[in-house]
N, C-alpha and C positions, 0 to 999 in steps of 0.2 A: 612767361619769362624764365630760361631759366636760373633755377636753384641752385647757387654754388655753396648750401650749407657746410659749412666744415663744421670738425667738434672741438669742442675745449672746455677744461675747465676753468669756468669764473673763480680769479682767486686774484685781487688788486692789490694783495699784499706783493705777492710775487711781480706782479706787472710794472709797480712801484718801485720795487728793486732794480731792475733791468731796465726800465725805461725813465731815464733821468741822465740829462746829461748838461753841465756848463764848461763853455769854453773858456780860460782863462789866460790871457795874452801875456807874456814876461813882459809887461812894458816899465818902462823908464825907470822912474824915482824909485816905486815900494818893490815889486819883484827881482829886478838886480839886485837888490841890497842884500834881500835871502839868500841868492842863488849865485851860487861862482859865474864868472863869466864864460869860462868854458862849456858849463853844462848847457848851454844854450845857444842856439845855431836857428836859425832865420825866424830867432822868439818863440822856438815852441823849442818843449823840454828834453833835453839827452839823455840822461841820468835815468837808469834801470829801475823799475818799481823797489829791488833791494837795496839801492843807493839810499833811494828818497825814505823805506822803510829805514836805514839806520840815523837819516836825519831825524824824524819826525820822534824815534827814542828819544835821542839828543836834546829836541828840545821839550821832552815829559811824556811820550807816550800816548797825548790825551785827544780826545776830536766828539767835538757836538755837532749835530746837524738837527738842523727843523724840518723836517719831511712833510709834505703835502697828502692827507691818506685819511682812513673814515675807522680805525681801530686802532688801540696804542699798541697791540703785536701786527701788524702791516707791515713793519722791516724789519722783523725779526730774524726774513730769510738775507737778509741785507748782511743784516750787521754778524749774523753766521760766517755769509761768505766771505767776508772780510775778515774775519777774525781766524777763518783757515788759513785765509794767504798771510794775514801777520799776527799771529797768535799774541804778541807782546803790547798792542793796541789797548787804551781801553777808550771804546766808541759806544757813545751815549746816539739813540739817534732819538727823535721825542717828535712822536705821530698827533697831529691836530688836522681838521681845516685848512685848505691852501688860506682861504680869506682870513682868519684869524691869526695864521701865523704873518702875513704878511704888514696885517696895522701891527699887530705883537714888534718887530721887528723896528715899525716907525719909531713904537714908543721909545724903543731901544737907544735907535740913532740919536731922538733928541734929549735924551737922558745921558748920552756920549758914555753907555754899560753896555757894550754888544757880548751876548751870551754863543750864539752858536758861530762857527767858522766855516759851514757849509749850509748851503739853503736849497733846497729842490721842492721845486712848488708849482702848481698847476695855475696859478696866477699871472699868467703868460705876460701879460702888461704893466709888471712893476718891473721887470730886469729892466728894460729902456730905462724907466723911470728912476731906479738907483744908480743905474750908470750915470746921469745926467748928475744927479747929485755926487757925485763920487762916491758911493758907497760900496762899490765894487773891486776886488782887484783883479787887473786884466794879468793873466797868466793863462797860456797857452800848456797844456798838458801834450806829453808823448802822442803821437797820433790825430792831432789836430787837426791837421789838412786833410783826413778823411772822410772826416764828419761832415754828413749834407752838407751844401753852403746854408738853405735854410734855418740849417737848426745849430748855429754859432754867431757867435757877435764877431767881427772881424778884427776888434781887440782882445778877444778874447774876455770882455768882460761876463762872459753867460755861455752856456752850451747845453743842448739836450745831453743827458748821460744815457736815458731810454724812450721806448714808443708805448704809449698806451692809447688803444683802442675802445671805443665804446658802441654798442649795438646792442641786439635783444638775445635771450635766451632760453632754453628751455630744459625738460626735465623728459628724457627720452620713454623712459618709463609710464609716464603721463599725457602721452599722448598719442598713445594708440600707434604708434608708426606714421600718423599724420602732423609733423609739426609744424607751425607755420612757414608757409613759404617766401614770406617776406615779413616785415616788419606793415606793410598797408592788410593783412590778413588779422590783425590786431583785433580790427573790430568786430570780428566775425562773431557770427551767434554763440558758436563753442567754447570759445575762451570768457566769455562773460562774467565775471565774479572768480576766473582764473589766473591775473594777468595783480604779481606783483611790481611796483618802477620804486627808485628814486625820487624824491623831488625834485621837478624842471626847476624850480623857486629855489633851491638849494645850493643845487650844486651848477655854475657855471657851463659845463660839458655836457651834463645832460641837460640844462637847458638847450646848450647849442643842439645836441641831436633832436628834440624836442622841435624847437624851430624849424630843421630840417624837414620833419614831415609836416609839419605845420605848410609850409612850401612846397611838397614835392604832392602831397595828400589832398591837399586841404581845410580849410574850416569846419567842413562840414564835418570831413572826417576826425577831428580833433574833439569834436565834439558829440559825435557816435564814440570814440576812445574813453572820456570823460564819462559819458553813461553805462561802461561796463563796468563799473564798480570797483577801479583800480585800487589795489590795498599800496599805500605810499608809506614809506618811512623817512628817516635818515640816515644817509650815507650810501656812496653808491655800490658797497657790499652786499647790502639788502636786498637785490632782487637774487644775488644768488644764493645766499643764506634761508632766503622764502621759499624756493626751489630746493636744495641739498636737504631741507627739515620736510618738506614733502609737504609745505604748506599751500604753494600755487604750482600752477604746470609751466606757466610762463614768465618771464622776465623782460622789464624794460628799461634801458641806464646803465645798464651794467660793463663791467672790462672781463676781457676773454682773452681765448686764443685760438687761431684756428690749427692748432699743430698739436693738441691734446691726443690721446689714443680712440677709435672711435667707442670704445666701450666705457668713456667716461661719465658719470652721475650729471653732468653738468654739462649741455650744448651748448656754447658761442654761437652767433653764425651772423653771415652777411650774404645778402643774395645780388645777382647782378642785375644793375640798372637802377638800384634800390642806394639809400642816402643811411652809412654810418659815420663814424666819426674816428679820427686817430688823430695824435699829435705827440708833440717832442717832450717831457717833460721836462725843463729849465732847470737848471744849478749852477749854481755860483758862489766863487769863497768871497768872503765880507772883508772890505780894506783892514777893516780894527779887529780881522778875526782874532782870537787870542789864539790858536794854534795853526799859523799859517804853513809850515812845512805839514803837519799830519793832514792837514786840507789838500793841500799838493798831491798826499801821497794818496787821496781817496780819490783826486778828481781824476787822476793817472791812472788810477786800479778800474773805475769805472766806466772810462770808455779804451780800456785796452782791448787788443783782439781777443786774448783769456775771456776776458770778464762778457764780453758785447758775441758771445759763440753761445753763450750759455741764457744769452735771453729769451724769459720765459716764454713768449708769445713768435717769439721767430722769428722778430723784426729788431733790425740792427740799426742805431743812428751815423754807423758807418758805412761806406760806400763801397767799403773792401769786405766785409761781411757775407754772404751769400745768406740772404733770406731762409731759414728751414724751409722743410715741405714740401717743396715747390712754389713757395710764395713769391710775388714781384716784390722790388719793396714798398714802403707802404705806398711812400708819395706819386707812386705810379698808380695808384688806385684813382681815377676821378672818382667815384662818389665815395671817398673818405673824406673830403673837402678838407687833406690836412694841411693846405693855404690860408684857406679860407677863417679856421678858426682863430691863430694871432690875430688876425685882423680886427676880427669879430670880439676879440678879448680886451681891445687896447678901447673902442668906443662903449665906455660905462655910460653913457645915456642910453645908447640901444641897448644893451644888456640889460639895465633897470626898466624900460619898456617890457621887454620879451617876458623879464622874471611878470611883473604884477600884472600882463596878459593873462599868461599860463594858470599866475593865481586866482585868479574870477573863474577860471574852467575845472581848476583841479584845488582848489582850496588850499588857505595857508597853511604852511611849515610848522608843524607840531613834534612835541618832543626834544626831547634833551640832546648835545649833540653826541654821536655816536664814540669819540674820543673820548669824553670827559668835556670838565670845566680844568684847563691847565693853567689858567691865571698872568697874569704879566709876562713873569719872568722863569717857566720851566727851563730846568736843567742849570738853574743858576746854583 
């Protein structure tokens, strides 16, 4: 088959940044009442990132987000880039587990204390689920109608801001000039006791790619994978932090990019005919956000043409974007199956199958989570 390795360096902080996007619809009652009725023309927003930058002063300057990520600096290149274009911000963004911040969140609603005003989270199947309860507000940001159709609520109550990808990687240096050719090369005799992952039991996404070769491979081969002596952690940083410390040659789980320079410490790679993973990462402002104009003015900054030019992997959740590199974008990739996994995200019975599958092969989830313990109520 051939080998369409590209390089990149594994770094989900930066991926996390850039790939996160919610659409948020001006609709009815709560969004007109913030917003002049001129700034708004067929429900999606007029008003210049500068406009919305001197509202969001106006009303205190302040904006929380709970970000979906596996270390509490993961948006630190975020909350950077934001802080260039409005220096007068002060933006709290507070890094956990998609899964934790998401029940974190419930407690919230029914506590009627909503702490953050912006959420972006890899828990693809609660957006539905708080829109139905109203927990959303639908607001349509500048640029809206660009945005995939896939990857927007059509009220705008959710929108990807970015694309994050997941596949295998390696450590060029470590591997001779032979690195694997696919992700089914895994189990090869040489990588044997080489081959850092993720937990599939952990993390949702690398379950799903997990799954993928589970189907594309085999059992058999899931279970030749299993007897190479995979070193597992938590969080999906880990295979490439295992790899950049010069611990394993190989990685599996992890977010990349294939637009790095090829002289980078860190390979990404996907090969053709072969099964990775990519999707839209989900944001939304919260109805009872307490700073709804500074929300406005992140969800505006985050899928503008500026901001979505400068995404770290080269893939844009716009349609007017031009992929880096030469990339298609994503969702023209079939074996990125990035359909395939909302779907796969919304039924939690299969999901909980697939997790305690994997765990009889690769054993349970050990270790403290790689955020921290943030408690109820971070950032309150």
């Amino acid at each position: 088959m051939k080998d369409t390795l590209r390089s990149s360096q594994l770094d989900r902080r930066s991926l996390l940044t850039t790939a996160l996007t919610v659409p948020l619809v001006m609709a009815a009652d709560h969004a007109l009442a913030a917003t002049p009725a001129a700034a708004v023309r067929g429900g999606a927003e007029t008003r210049s990132l500068d406009e919305l930058y001197q509202e969001a002063l106006a009303e205190g300057g302040n904006l929380v987000v709970y970000a979906g990520g596996d270390t509490p600096t993961q948006q630190d290149n975020n909350r950077k880039g934001f802080l260039a274009r409005f220096p007068k911000m002060n933006i709290s963004i507070i890094v956990d587990y998609s899964k934790y911040h998401d029940v974190r969140l419930d407690r919230q609603f029914a506590a009627h204390s909503v702490i953050p005003d912006v959420v972006q989270l890899q828990t693809l199947q609660d957006f539905g689920r708080w829109k139905k309860e109203g927990r959303l507000l639908n607001y349509k940001p500048a640029g809206f109608s660009k945005v995939q159709d896939s990857l927007r609520d059509p009220d705008g109550a959710w929108m990807a801001i970015g694309i994050i990808a997941f596949s295998y990687l390696y450590d060029p240096s470590a591997v001779d000039g032979k690195p694997p050719a696919s992700p089914k090369e895994l189990t090869n005799p040489e990588w044997r006791g080489r081959i850092a992952s993720s937990y599939p039991s952990d993390d949702d996404a690398v379950l799903f790619l997990y799954k993928l070769y589970a189907e594309t491979y085999g059992w058999d081969w899931i279970q030749k994978l299993a007897d190479q002596g995979l070193q597992f952690a938590r969080g999906t940083h880990s295979p490439g932090l295992a790899i950049s410390q010069h611990q394993k040659a190989v990685g599996v789980g992890g977010s990349g990019s294939l637009t790095t320079p090829a002289n980078a410490p860190v390979k990404w790679a996907i090969a053709d005919g072969h099964p990775f993973l990519a999707w839209g990462q989900r944001a939304a402002i919260l109805k009872d956000a307490p700073h709804k104009a500074a929300a406005k003015l992140y969800m505006n900054w985050q899928i503008s043409e500026e901001n979505q030019r400068k995404a770290y992997n080269g893939w844009s959740v716009r349609t007017d974007v031009q992929p880096q590199g030469g990339l298609k974008p994503v969702w023209d990739y079939a074996n990125s199956h990035f359909a395939e996994f909302p779907r796969f995200m919304e039924d939690r019975a299969l999901v909980e199958r697939w997790r305690q599958t994997f765990a009889i092969y690769f054993g349970e989830v050990k270790g403290e989570p790689s955020p921290g313990w943030l408690g109820q109520r971070p950032g309150a």
